[in-house]
C-alpha positions in Angstrom: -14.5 -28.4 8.8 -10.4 -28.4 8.5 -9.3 -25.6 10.5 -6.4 -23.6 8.3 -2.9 -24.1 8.9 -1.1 -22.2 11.6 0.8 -21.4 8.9 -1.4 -19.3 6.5 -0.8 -16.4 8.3 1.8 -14.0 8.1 3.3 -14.3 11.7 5.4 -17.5 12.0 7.2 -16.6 8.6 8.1 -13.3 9.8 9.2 -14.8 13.2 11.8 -17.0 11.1 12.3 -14.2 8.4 15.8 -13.6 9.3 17.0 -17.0 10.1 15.8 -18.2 6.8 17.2 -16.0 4.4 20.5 -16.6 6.6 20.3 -20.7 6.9 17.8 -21.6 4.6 18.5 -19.6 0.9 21.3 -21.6 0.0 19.7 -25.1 0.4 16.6 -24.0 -1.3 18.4 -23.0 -4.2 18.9 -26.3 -5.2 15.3 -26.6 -5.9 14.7 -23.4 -7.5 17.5 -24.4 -9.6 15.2 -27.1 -10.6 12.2 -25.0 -11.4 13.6 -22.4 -13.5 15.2 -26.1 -15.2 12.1 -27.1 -15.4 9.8 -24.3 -17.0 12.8 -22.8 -18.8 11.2 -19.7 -19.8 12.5 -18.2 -23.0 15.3 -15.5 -22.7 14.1 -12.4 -21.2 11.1 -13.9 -20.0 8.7 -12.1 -17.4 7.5 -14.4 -14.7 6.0 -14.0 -11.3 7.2 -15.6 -8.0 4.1 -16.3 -5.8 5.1 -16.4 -1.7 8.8 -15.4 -2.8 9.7 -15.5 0.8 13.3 -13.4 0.5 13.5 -14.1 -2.9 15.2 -17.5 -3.0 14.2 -18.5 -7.1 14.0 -14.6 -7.7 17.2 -13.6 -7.1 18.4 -16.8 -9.6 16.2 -15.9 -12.1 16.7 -12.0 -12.6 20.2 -13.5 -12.3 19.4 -15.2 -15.2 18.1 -12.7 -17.1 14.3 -13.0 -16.5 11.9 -10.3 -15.2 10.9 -11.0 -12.2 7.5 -9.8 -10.1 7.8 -11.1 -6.6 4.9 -11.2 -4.7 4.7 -12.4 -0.3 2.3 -12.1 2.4 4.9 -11.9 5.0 6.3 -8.2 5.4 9.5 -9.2 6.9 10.2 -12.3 4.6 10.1 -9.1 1.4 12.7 -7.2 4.0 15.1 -9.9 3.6 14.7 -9.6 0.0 15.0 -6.0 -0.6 18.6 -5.6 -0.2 19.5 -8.3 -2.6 17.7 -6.6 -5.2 20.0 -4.0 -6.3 20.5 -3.3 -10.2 18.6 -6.7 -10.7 15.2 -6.8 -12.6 12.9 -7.1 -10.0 9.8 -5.9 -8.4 8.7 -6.7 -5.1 5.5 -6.1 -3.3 3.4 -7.3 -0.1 0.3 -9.4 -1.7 -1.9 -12.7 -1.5 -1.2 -15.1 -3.3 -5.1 -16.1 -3.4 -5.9 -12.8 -5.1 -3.1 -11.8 -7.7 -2.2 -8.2 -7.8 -2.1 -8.5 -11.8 -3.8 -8.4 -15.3 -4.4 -11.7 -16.9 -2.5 -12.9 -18.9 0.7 -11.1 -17.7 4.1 -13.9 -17.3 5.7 -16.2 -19.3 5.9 -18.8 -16.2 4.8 -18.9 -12.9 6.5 -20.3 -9.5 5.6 -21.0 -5.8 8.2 -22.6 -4.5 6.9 -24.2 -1.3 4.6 -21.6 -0.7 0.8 -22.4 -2.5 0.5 -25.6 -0.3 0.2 -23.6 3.2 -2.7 -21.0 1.4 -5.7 -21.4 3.2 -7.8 -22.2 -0.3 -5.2 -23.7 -2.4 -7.5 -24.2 -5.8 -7.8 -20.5 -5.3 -4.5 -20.1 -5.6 -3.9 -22.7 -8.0 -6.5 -20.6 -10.5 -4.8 -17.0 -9.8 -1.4 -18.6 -10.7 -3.2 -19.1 -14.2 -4.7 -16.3 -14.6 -2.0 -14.7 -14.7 0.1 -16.6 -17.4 0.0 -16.1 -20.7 -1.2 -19.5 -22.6 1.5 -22.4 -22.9 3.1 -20.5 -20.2 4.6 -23.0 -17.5 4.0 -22.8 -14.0 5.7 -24.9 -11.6 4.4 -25.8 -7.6 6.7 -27.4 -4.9 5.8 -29.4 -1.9 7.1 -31.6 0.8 7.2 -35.4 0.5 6.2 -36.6 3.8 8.4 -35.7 6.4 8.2 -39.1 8.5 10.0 -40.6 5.5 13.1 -39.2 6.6 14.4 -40.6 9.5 15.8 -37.3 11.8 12.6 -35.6 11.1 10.6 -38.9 12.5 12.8 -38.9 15.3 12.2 -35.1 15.8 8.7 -34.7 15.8 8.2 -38.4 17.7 10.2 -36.5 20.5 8.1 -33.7 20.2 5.2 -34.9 20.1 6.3 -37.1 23.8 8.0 -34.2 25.2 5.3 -32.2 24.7 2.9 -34.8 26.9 5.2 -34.7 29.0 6.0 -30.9 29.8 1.7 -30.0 30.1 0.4 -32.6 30.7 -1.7 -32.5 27.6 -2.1 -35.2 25.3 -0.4 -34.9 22.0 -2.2 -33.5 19.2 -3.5 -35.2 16.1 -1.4 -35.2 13.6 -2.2 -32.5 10.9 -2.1 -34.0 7.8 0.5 -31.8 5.0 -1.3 -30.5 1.9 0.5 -31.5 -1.7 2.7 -34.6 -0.1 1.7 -37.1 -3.0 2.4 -37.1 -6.5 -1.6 -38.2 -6.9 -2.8 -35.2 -4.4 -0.3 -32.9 -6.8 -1.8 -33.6 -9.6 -5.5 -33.7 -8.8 -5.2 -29.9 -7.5 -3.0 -28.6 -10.3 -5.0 -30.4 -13.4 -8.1 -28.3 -12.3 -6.7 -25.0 -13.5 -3.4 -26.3 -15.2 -3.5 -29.0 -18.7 -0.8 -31.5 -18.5 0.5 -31.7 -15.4 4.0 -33.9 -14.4 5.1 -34.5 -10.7 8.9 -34.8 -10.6 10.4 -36.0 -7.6 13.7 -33.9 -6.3 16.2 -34.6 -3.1 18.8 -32.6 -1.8 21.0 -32.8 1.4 21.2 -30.1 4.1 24.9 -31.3 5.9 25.5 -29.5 9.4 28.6 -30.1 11.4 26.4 -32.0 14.0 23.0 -33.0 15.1 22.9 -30.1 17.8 23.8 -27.9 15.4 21.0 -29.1 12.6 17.7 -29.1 15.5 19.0 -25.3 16.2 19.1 -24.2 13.1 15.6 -26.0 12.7 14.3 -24.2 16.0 15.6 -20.9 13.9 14.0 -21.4 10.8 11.6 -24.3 10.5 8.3 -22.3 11.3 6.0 -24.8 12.7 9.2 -25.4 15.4 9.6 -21.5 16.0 5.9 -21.1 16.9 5.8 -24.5 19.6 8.3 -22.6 21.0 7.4 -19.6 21.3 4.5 -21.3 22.6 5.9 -23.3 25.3 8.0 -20.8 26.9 10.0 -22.3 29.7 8.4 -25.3 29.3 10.5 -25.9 26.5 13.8 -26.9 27.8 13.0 -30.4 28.2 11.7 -30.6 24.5 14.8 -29.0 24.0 16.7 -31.9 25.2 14.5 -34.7 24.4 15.0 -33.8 20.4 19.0 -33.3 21.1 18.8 -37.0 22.0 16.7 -38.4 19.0 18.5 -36.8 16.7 22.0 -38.0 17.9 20.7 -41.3 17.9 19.4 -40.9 14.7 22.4 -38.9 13.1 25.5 -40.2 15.5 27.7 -37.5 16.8 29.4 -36.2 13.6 28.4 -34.2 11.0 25.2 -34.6 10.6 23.0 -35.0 6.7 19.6 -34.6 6.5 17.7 -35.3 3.2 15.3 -32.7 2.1 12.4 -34.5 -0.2 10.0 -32.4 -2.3 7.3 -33.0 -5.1 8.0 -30.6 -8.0 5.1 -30.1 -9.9 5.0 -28.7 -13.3 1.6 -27.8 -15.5 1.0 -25.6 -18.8 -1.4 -22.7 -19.2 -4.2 -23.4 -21.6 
C-alpha cells in the first residue's frame, strides 16, 4: 500500500507559511495568471480556490472582479492570506479539500493550483471539485512536471540524497514518485469526474541574484526541504554545503535562473 505524502498534512505548509507568501507569491502568479486565462469565468463570476495557500490566484481573481471562496487545510498558510483580503470579495475558511464545505452546484469555475496533487485521495478530491461547479463550469488543476528535468533541481536533490548517506549513515531513500507529473497521468485522473479534459504545458523562471541565495530561499519555502531539515538537526550543515556546491556548479556564480515547469490542466463540468 503507498504510504501518503509527507505532505498531506497540515504541518510542513505551515512551517513554510511565511516564507512562502514572502518568496514564493510573486512567481506563482505567473501561473495563476494562466488559470484564470484559461477558465475565464464570465464577469462577476463566483469560483472557489481549493488549497489557496495565502491566496496566490485569489487575491488576482477578486482583483479581477470574481467572487472568490477560498478554502486551505493549513491554518497559518489562511493567516498569510487574511491581511491581503481587505475590501476584496473574498471569503476564506480552514477546510479539506477532500470534503467541500459547499452545496453542489455552487461556482462558475474551480482552481487548485498545485494543491489537489499532494491530497491523500486525489479522485476524492478530483469529484468534490465537481460537485461543486455548476455544469460547463471550468475547473482547472496544476502540477509539477518532473523536477529532475531541470537541471539545479537534479543537482539539488542528487546532493541530498548523497549528503544525506553520508551525514547518518543511512542509505538514501527510494525515490517517491510525484503525483500529476504527466500530461497522460493528468488526464486519466481528471476525465473521471471532469468531460473534456486538455493538459497545457506552462514554464516560468524564478531569477535570484545567486545560487546561495536560490537553495536558501528553497530551504525557506520548498516544504519537502524545510521538513529534512528540521529533521536532520545539526546533521544538516554538511547537506548544507554539499547542495551550495551542486548548485554553483550547475548555475555558475552569478545570478542564478531556475525554470519552474508545471502541467496545467483544464476540464468542464458535465
Amino acid at each position: 500500500m503507498t504510504q501518503p505524502s509527507p505532505l498531506a498534512v497540515p504541518m510542513p505548509w505551515d512551517l513554510v507559511s511565511s516564507a512562502y507568501a514572502e518568496e514564493v507569491v510573486p512567481m506563482f502568479e505567473a501561473f495563476s495568471r494562466e488559470a484564470l486565462r484559461l477558465a475565464a469565468p464570465t464577469a462577476g463570476a463566483r469560483i472557489v480556490d481549493v488549497a489557496c495557500g495565502p491566496g496566490t490566484l485569489s487575491v488576482l481573481a477578486a482583483q479581477a472582479g470574481y467572487r472568490v471562496d477560498a478554502i486551505d487545510f493549513s491554518p497559518q498558510m489562511l493567516a498569510k492570506l487574511m491581511p491581503r483580503i481587505g475590501s476584496l470579495p473574498i471569503t476564506a475558511q480552514v477546510a479539506d479539500g477532500q470534503a467541500l464545505p459547499f452545496a453542489d452546484a455552487t461556482f462558475d469555475a474551480g482552481f487548485s493550483m498545485f494543491g489537489l496533487m499532494f491530497f491523500p485521495d486525489r479522485a476524492k478530491g478530483f469529484a468534490e471539485l465537481r460537485r461543486v461547479l455548476r455544469p460547463g463550469a471550468k475547473a482547472v488543476v496544476s502540477s509539477w512536471l518532473p523536477m529532475d528535468g531541470v537541471p539545479a533541481f537534479a543537482a539539488m536533490f542528487g546532493a541530498i540524497r548523497e549528503a544525506m548517506h553520508k551525514a547518518t549513515g543511512a542509505p538514501p531513500p527510494p525515490d517517491r514518485e510525484m503525483p500529476l507529473t504527466t500530461a497522460s497521468a493528468c488526464r486519466t485522473e481528471m476525465s473521471a469526474s471532469f468531460a473534456n479534459v486538455e493538459v497545457h504545458e506552462f514554464t516560468t523562471t524564478q531569477t535570484a541574484p545567486s545560487a546561495d541565495a536560490l537553495w536558501e530561499s528553497l530551504t525557506r519555502t520548498m516544504a519537502p526541504v524545510v521538513l529534512m531539515k528540521k529533521s536532520l538537526g545539526d546533521n544538516f550543515a554538511p547537506v548544507d554545503a554539499a547542495v551550495r556546491a551542486a548548485m554553483r556548479n550547475v548555475l555558475g556564480t552569478g545570478p542564478a535562473d531556475m525554470q519552474l515547469r508545471a502541467l496545467v490542466s483544464v476540464g468542464t463540468a458535465g
